[in-house]
C-alpha positions, 0 to 999 in steps of 0.5 A: 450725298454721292460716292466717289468715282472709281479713281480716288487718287486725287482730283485735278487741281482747279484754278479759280482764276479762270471766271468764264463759267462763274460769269455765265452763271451770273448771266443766266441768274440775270436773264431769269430776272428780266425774263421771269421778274424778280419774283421768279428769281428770289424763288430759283435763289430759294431752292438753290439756297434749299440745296445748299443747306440741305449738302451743307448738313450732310458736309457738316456731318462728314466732316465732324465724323472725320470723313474726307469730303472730296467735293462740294457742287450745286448742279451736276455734269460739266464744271462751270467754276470751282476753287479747292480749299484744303482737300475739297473742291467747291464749285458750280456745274451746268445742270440745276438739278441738284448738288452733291458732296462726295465722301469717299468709301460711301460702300464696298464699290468704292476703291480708297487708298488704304492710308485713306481708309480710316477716313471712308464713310463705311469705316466709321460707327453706326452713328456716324453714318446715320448722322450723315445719312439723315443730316439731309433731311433733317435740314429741310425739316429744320429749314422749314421750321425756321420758316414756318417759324418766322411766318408766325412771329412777323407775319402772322397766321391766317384765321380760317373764320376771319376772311374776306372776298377777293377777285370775285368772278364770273356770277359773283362779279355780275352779282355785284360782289366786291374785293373785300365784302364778307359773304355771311349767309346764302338763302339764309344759311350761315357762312362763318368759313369759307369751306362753308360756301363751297359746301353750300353752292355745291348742290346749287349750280344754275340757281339764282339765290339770295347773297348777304354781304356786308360792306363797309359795316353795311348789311347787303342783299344781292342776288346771284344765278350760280354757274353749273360748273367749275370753269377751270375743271369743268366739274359740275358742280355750283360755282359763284367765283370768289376767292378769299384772303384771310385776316393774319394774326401774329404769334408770341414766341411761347405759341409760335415754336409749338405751332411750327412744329406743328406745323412741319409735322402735319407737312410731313404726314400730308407728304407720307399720305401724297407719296404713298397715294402717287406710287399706289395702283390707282395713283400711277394709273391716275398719273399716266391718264394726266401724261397722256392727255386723257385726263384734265391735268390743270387741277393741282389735285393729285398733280406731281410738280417738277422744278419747273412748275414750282419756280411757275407757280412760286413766282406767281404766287409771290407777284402777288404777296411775297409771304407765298414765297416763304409758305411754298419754301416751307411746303417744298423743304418739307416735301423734300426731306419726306421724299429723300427718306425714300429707302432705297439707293440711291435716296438718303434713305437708302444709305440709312436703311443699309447702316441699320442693316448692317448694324442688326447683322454685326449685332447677329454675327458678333462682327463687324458687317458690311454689305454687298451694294452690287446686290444693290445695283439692278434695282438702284438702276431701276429706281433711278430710271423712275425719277428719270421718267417722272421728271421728265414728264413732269416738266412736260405737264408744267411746260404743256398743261400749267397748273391752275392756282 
């Protein structure tokens, strides 16, 4: 959601007929496919979809508040192609950062016709402006929902206590240990889920010790000497090498509608608690360690991904099994819709924290208030400087020091 320029009196008039940009938009779409494969490609079609909704729910609102929406573009900067229907202009532009509707009279800074007035977002009800400000989000949350949804009926969910072994590696690999064997003691202690392994080897490294497997219905001892350290982290610790992949069970309707959303819940207390701990003393300090190089910064604890590394793993991950696409969509709508509840401009947020701000104080005063954004503006600045900053060292990381999944 943006406000518009200080020159309301219209926007120029664009003709579709010229297709120059909306060809090298297709053309880019086609390279990423031959580049990164498809998996790459249904991934940057998701987070563009993920977007699309996400103004959708702020132009929907607008609009049934009687507010005039002067555009609609995915991306920002220079316009690739774009056509007007009614008295908004939809389109694309170069830069995938995002996308953006533009209601006008979005604050006091906004100058509007005064025929137009009546249609500015700061003239309309405090619930108007709340729809609009929270519709965003509330769209990511419900994208989510629906994904996390479909997940449960067609698919199923994964049964911690129902697992298997894939792609085992270094002491397991040499051990003897297959893809598909179920591991289910270590020196006679009883492994029921995987954490229990881990817990296990832990306190083990350079240990040589007794496996059971069983196989095909067959009951296995193998003998396996743990490795001191992790070797992606480095963390000392014990290391076996086995992965795992879980037995999926699928939900009826009357458990699956609860369970997504509880699902989507649980994401957005694991975002509230991940953002908080990533702007706090000890987060910052940790972020610039991983920036400057000081730190191992391949593990994806406390690692901030950008578009980058996200579109990186997402395909990976879906070249492998397509339903990671859907779960990282899930996770990536509802990081998002947390994200963009920040209170302050220029996150949706902000927009939010100011209707009620204002409503309090017309409530106090008796009369209709408004406030002054320019007192705004210097930490607004501030604000946008720090999404600069993070985005462009996250991209750094994701292109320098991939994560490792």
């Amino acid at each position: 959601m943006k406000s518009p320029e200080q020159d309301t009196q219209g926007v120029e008039e664009v003709q579709p007929r010229d297709l120059t940009g909306l060809v090298i938009l297709l053309a880019l779409f086609v390279l990423l496919g031959v580049w990164g494969g498809l998996s790459a490609l249904a991934m940057v079609l998701g987070l563009v979809l993920m977007i699309f909704l996400h103004e959708l729910g702020h132009f929907v609102t607008a609009k049934w508040a009687g507010m005039k929406v002067t555009e609609f573009f995915i991306g920002f900067g220079p316009r690739l192609w774009s056509f007007r229907r009614g008295e908004t202009e939809y389109g694309f532009k170069a830069l995938p950062a995002g996308a953006y509707v533009r209601i006008i009279g979005m604050s006091n800074l906004d100058e509007v016709p005064a025929a137009e007035e009546q249609r500015t977002y700061r003239s309309k009800p405090f619930w108007r402006r709340m729809s609009v400000a929270l519709s965003g989000s509330a769209m990511h949350f419900l994208q989510a929902f629906v994904i996390m949804l479909g997940l449960l009926l067609a698919v199923g969910v994964a049964v911690p206590d129902r697992w298997t072994v894939a792609s085992p590696q270094g002491p397991a690999a040499e051990a003897g240990i297959r893809d598909g064997d179920r591991i289910v003691a270590i020196e006679g202690q009883r492994i029921e889920e995987f954490d229990d392994l881990s817990t296990i080897v832990a306190d083990r490294g350079g240990d040589t010790v007794e496996v059971e497997v069983v196989r095909g219905g067959e009951r296995l001892t193998l003998e396996a000497t743990l490795a001191d350290r992790h070797p992606q982290t480095g963390e000392e610790r014990g290391f076996l090498g086995v992965g795992r992949v879980y037995d999926k069970v699928r939900r009826g309707p009357i458990e699956a509608v609860p369970q997504a959303a509880e699902e989507v819940v649980n994401g957005i207390k694991l975002s509230i608690t991940g953002l908080a701990h990533l702007f706090s003393p000890s987060g910052i300090n940790s972020y610039v360690d991983q920036v400057s190089g000081r730190v191992e910064s391949g593990d994806p604890e406390g690692r901030v991904t950008s578009i980058v590394g996200v579109v990186d793993q997402g395909a990976k991950a879906a070249s492998r099994d397509w339903t990671n696409l859907l779960y990282i969509l899930f996770a990536v709508n509802v990081f998002v819709g947390v994200f963009n509840l920040t209170p302050l401009l220029p996150f949706d947020g902000g927009h939010a924290v100011i209707a009620v701000y204002e409503k309090v104080r017309s409530m106090i005063a008796g009369r209709e208030y408004r406030a002054d954004v320019t007192k705004l503006l210097p930490l607004t600045y501030v604000v946008i400087a720090a999404l600069a900053l993070l985005f462009v060292t996250s991209v750094y990381m994701d292109i320098a020091r991939p994560l490792n999944l």
